[in-house]
C-alpha positions as CSV (number, residue, x, y, z in Angstrom):
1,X,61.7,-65.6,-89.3
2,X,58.4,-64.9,-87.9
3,X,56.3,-68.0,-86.9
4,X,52.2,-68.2,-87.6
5,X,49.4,-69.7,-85.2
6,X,46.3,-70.9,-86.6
7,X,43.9,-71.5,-83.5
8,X,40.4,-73.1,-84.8
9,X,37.8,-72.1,-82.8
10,X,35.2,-72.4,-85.4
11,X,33.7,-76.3,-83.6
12,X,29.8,-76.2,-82.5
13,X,30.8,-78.3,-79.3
14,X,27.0,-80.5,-79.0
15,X,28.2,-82.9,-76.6
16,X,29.3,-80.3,-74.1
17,X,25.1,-79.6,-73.6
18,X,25.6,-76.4,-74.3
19,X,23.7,-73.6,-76.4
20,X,27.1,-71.9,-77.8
21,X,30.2,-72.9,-79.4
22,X,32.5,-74.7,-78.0
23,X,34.6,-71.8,-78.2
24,X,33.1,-69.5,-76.0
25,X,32.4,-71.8,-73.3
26,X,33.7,-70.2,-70.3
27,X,36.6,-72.2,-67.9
28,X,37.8,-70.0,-65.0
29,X,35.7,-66.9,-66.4
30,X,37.5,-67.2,-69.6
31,X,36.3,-68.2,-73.1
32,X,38.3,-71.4,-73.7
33,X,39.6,-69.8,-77.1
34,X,41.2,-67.2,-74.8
35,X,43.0,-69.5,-72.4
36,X,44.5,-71.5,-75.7
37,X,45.2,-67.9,-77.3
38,X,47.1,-66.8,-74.3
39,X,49.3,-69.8,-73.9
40,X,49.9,-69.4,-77.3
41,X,51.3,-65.8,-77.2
42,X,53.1,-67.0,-73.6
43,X,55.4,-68.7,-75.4
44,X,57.4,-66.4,-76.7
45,X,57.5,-68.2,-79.9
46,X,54.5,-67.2,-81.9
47,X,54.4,-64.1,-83.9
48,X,51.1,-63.9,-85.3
49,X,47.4,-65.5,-84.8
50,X,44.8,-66.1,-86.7
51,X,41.4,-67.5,-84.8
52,X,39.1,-69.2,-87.1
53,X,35.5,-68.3,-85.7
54,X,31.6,-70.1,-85.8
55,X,30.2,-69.1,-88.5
56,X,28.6,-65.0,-88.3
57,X,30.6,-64.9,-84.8
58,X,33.6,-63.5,-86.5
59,X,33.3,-59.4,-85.1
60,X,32.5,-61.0,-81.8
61,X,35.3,-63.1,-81.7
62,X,37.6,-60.3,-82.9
63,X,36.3,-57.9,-80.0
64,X,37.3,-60.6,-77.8
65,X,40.8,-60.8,-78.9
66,X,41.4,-57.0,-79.4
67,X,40.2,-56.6,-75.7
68,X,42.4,-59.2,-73.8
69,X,45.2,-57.5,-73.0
70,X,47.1,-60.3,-72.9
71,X,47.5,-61.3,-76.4
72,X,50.6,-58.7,-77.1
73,X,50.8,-59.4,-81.1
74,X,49.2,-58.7,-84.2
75,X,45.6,-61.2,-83.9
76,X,43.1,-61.4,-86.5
77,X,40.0,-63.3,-86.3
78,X,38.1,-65.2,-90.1
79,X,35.1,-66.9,-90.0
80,X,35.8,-70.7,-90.3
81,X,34.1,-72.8,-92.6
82,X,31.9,-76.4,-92.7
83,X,35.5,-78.6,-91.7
84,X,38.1,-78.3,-89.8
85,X,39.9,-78.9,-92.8
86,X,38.6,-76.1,-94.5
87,X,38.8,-73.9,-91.3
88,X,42.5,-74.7,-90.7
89,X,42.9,-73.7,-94.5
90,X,40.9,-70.3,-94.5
91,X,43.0,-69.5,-91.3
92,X,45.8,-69.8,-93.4
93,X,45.0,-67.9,-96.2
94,X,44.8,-64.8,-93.7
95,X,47.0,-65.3,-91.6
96,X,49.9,-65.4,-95.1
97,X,47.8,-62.5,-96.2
98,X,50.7,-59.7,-96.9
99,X,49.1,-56.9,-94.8
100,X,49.0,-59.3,-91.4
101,X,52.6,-60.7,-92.0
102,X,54.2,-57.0,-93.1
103,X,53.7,-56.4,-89.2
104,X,55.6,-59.0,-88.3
105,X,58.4,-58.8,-90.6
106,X,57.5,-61.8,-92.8
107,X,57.3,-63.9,-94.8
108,X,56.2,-67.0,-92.4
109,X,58.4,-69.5,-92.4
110,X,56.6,-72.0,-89.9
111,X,53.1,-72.4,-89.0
112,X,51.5,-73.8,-86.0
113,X,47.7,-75.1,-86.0
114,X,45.6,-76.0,-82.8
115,X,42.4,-76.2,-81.7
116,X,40.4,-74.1,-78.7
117,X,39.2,-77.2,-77.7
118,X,42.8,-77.6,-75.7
119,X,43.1,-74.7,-73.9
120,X,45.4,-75.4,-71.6
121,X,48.3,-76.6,-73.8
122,X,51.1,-75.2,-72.1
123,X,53.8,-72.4,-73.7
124,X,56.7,-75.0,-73.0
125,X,54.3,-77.6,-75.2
126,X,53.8,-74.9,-78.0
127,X,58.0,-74.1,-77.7
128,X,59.0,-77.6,-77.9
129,X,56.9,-78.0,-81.6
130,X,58.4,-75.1,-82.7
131,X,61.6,-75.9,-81.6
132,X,61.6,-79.3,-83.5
133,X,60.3,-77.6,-86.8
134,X,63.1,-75.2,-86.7
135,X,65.5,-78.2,-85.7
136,X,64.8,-79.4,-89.5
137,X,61.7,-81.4,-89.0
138,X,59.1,-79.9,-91.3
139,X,55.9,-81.6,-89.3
140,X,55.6,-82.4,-86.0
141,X,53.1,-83.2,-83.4
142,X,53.1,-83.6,-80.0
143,X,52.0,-87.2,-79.0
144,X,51.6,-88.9,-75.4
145,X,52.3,-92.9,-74.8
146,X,48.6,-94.6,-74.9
147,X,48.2,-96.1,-71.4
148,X,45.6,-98.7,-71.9
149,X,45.5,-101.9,-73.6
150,X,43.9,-101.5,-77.1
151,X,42.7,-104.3,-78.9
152,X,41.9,-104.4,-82.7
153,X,38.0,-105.9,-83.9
154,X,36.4,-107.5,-86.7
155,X,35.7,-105.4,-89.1
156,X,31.5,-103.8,-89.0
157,X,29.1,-106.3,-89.2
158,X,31.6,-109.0,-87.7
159,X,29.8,-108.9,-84.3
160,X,26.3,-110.6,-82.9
161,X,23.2,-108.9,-81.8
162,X,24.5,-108.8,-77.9
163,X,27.0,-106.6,-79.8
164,X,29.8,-108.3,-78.6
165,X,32.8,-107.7,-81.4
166,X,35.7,-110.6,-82.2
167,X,39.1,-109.1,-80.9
168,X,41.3,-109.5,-83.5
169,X,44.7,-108.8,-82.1
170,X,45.7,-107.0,-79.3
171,X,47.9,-103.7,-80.5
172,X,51.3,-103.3,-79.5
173,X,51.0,-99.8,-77.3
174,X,54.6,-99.0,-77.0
175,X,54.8,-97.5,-80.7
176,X,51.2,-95.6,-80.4
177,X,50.7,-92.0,-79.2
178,X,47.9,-90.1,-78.6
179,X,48.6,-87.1,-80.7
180,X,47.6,-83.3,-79.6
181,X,47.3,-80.4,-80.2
182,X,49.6,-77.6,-81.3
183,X,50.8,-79.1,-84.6
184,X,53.9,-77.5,-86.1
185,X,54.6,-77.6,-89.9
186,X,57.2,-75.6,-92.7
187,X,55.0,-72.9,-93.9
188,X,55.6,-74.8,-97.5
189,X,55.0,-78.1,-97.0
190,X,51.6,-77.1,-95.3
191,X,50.6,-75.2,-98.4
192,X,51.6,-78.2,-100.3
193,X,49.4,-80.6,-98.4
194,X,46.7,-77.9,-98.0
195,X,46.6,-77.2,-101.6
196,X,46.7,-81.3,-102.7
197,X,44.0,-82.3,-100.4
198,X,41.5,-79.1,-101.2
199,X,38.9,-81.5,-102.9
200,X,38.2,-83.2,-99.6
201,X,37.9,-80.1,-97.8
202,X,34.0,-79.4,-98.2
203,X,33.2,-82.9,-97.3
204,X,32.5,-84.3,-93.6
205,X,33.5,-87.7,-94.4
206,X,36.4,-87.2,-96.6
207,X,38.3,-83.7,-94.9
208,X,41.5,-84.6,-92.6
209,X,40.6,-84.4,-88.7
210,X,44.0,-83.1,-88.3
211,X,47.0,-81.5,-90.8
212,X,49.9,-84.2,-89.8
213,X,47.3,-86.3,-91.7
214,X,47.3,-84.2,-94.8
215,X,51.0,-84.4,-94.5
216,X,51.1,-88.2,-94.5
217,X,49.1,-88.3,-97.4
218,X,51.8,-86.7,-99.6
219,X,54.0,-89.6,-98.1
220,X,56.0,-87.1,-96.0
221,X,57.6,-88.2,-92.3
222,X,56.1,-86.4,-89.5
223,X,57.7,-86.9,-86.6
224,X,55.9,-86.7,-82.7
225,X,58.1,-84.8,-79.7
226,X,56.5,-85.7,-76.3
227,X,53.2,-83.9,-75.4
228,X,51.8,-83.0,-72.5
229,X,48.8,-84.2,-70.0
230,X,47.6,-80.9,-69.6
231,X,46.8,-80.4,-73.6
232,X,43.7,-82.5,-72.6
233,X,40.7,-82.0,-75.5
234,X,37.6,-80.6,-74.1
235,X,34.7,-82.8,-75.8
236,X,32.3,-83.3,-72.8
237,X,31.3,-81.5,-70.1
238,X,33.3,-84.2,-67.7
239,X,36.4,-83.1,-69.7
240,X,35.3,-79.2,-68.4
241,X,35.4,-79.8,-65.1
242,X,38.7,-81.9,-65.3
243,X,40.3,-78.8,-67.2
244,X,38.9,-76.6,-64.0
245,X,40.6,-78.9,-61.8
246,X,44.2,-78.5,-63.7
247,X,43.9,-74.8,-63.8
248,X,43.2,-74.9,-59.9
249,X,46.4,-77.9,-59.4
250,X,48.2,-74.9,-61.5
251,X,47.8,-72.4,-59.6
């Protein structure tokens, strides 16, 4: 049964210093949507893809699939809303639409969702999720081992005006993972958690920053397979010019 990508591409991307979304910043001559759309279609495992898009970009954003010849499957681009909760969701909503997955053979029976902001996730990344979903694990994420020491704080207001904080206990690293980026769900349990989290969606402070979390809330396992160094998330423009660097060590 075919399998659905979600790529959100909709984030404005301030603390790159840049005057255009995230998105559309270039890396190697390439929109950084692009390179994440690619490696998604290189995978051999994704069907269709649905781009969520900044807000009164979407006809741009739709040229800029239809023309890269690369992406060899049915793409179609929706305008993304105020969250990336409510982004992810929109995506899904068209990319479940009947007329996209009646090309495809539908009905979708697993769903991917990543973000544009880790564009170079690679295929085997994206094949190993999917891999695991169809294994019988209905969420999954990939996760990396966190390297440094990480200690817990007082809670806010706990520290002095130096800003120094109280350490409260120093974290046992070998059981935390830094989770990426694509995130690979049953098409129904993703609906479920979609549908039961919809009054947090408009809201900043309250929306999910990612769907495993959505997942959790309806008390459901999600399990993590091992991720990948190169799934790096482009935030700053130091994180640009590392991603440069990988594509070059790629190559």
């Amino acid at each position: 049964m075919p399998t659905l990508a979600v790529l959100t591409a909709a984030g404005s991307g301030t603390r790159l210093g840049l005057d255009l979304p995230k998105a559309l910043v270039e890396l190697d001559g390439l929109p950084l949507l692009l390179h994440a759309a690619r490696r998604l279609c290189a995978s051999g495992v994704v069907d269709v893809l649905v781009v969520t898009t900044p807000p009164g970009l979407r006809d741009h954003v739709a040229d800029l699939l239809h023309d890269d010849p690369a992406l060899d499957r049915p793409v179609r681009a929706v305008e993304g809303a105020g969250t990336r909760q409510a982004s992810v969701a929109a995506g899904l909503r068209a990319g479940l639409a009947e007329d996209l997955t009646a090309t495809v053979g539908g009905p979708v029976d697993v769903v991917l969702v990543h973000d544009a902001a880790r564009p170079l996730a690679p295929p085997a990344l994206v094949r190993r999720v999917v891999e695991a979903v169809r294994a019988g694990h209905d969420a999954v994420v990939p996760g990396l081992p966190v390297a440094d020491t990480i200690k817990r704080v007082a809670p806010p207001g706990a520290g002095d005006a130096s800003g120094a904080e109280p350490v409260v206990a120093t974290v046992d690293r070998s059981v935390l993972r830094a989770v990426q980026t694509p995130q690979g769900f049953a098409r129904d349990l993703l609906e479920q958690a979609h549908a039961a989290a919809a009054d947090r969606a408009d809201d900043e402070a309250s929306a999910a920053t990612d769907d495993a979390g959505l997942v959790e809330a309806l008390g459901r396992t999600v399990h993590v397979v091992p991720g990948d160094a190169a799934a790096a998330k482009i935030t700053t423009a130091h994180d640009l010019r590392v991603a440069a660097l990988t594509l070059r060590e790629e190559r």
